[in-house]
N, C-alpha and C positions, 0 to 999 in steps of 0.2 A: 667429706662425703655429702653431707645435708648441705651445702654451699651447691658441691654438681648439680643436684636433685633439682633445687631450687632455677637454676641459673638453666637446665634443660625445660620445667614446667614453662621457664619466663617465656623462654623462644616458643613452646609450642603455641602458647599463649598469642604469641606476637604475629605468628603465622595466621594462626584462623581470625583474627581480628583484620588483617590485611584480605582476607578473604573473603570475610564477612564485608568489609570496606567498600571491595571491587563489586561485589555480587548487590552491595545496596547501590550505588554509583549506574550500573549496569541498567536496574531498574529503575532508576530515575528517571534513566534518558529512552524510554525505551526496550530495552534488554537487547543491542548491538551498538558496542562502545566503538568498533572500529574503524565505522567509517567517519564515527565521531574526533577521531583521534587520528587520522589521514589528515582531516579538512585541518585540525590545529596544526599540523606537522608538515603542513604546508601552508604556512601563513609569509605574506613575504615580513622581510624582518622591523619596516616599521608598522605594521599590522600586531604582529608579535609583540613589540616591544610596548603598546598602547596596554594588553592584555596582562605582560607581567608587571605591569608597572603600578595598575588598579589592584593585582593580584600582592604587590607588598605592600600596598593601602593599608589592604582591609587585614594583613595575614603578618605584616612587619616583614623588613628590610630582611633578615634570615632569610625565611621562606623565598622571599623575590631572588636573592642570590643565589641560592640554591637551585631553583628552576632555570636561573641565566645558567648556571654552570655546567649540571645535568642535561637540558635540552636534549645536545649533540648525542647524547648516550639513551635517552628517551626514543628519538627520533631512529636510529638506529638501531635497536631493540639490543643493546649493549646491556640496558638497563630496563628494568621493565618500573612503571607507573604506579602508583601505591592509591587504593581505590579512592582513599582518604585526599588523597592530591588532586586527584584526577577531581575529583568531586568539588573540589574549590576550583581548580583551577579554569575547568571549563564550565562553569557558572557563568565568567565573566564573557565568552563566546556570541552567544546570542544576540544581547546588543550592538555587537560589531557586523555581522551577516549581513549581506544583503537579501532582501526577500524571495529572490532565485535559488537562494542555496538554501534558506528553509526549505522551500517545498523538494528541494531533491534530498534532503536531510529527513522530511517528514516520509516522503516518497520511501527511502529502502526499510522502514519499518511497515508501511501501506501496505504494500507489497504482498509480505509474510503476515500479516496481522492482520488485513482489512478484513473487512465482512463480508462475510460468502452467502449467497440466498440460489436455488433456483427456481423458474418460474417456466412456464408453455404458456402457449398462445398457439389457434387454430385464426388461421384469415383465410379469407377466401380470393381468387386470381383479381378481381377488381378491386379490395380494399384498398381506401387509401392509404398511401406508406408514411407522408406525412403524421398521421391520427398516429399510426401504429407507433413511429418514432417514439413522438410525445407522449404516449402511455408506456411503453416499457422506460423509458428517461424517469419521469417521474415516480416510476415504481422503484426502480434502482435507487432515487432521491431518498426516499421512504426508507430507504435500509441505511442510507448515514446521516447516524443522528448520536450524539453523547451520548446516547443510555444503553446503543448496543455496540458501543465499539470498544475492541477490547481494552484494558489498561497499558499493554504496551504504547498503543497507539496515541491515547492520553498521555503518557508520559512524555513522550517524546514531544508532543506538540506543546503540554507545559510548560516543559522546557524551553523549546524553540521561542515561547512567546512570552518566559522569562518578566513574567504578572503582567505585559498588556494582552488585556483583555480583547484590544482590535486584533491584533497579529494572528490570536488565537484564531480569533471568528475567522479570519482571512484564511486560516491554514484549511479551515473544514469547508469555507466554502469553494475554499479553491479545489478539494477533491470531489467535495458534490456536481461540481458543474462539469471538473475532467469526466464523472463515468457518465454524466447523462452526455455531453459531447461527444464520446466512444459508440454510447447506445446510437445514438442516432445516426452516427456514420456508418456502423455498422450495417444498418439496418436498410440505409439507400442504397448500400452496396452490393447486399447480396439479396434480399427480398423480391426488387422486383426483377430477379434473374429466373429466381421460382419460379415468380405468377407468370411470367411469356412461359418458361416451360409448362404450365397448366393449361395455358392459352392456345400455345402452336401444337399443342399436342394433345388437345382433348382426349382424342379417342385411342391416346394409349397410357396415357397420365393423370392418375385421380388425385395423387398425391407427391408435394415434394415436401421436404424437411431440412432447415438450417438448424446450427446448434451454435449459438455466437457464445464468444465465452469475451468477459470486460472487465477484466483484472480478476475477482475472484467469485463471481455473477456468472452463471449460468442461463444462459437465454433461450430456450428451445423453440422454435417455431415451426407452424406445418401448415402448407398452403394447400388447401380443398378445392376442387370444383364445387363442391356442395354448399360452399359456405358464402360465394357470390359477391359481396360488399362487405361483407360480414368481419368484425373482428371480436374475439370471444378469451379472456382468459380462461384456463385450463385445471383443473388438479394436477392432470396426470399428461403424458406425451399420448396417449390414446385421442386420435380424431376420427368421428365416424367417415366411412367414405363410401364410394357405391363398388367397392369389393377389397377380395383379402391384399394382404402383404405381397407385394412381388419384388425384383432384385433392387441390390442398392447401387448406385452409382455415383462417387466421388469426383466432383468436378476441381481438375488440382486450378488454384493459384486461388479460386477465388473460397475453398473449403467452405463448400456448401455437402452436404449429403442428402440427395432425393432416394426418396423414396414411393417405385414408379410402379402405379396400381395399374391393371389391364382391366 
């Protein structure tokens, strides 16, 4: 009986250590192993075979056997990955990547984890969109930086960069530059849609309003007759204008929302 006891402790034991395994593993890369474990499960086989081959290196001929044997059952979800395994085995990944598949690797954690800020701006029908571009770009710069991105996001890129120090730099600036090139496309696409409706419609439109959204960035803007050349960040979506709220009107493809003062 004390034999059972023991021999049932071992396994519960052997469970949450497998658990504990997966959930560290998990957090290393990130905290979404799955697309991590696509991209390995689809390696072609001398691609594969470079990876277990460094993996019985460091880990002995065992180990390497075992994963040639497994694989097919890995791959299949016949077998499910032991977080402990998982954990060596795609260590050896990153080195191999081309720097394409970092950033879509960094990208589906980006995604769910980036940083979120949002911010208003009042311009007025002649500012220039240029100016505007490059201040909301640069304000969105301002929000990625290592000290406010979450640890998911560090982990993953960690990983990806697998102690070079360049790869790393690369990962963040390559997403610094994607959201300020989002802002600024954004922004020549639908702004000066607003400022003509300010313009051709003076005397029935005091106000139009975009709300760009850039991965997890909130962009609010409100174009004024009052405000002339003028461009002004904001606290709040409140812009004075020369009267109250009147209806709103969705313009579909290009999702803009004005908001048309009499």
């Amino acid at each position: 009986m004390a034999r059972y006891r023991r021999s049932v402790y071992t396994g519960a034991d052997f469970a949450r250590r497998h658990l504990d395994e997966a959930a560290e593993f998990s957090r290393e890369i990130g905290g979404n192993d799955k697309d991590v474990k696509e991209y390995f499960f689809s390696l072609p086989a001398n691609k594969l075979d470079i990876i277990l081959t460094e993996y019985g290196r460091k880990f002995g001929t065992e180990a390497e056997n075992y994963a040639r044997k497994t694989f097919h059952a890995w791959r299949t979800g016949e077998r499910g990955m032991s977080g402990l395994v998982a954990r060596r085995l795609f260590s050896f990944l990153p080195p191999h990547m081309p720097l394409s598949k970092k950033y879509e690797l960094a990208e589906n954690v980006w995604r769910y984890f980036g940083p979120s800020s949002r911010h208003y701006y009042a311009i007025g029908p002649t500012a220039n969109v240029n100016t505007l571009a490059n201040i909301i770009a640069e304000k969105l710069d301002s929000t990625v930086t290592v000290y406010n991105t979450p640890e998911n996001i560090k982990n993953r890129f960690q990983w990806l960069a697998s102690g070079d120090i360049n790869v790393e730099e690369q990962l963040w600036n390559y997403f610094r530059q994607l959201q300020k090139q989002l802002a600024v496309q954004k922004v020549h696409l639908e702004i000066p849609i607003l400022q003509r409706q300010i313009i051709n419609h003076a005397d029935k439109t005091g106000l139009a309003r975009s709300e760009l959204h850039i991965n997890k960035h909130i962009i609010s803007i409100g174009v004024s007759r009052n405000f002339a050349e003028k461009i002004q960040e904001t606290p709040n979506q409140y812009i004075p204008s020369a009267g109250g709220y009147g209806c709103a009107l969705l313009l579909v493809g290009a999702s803009i929302l004005l908001l048309l003062i009499r």
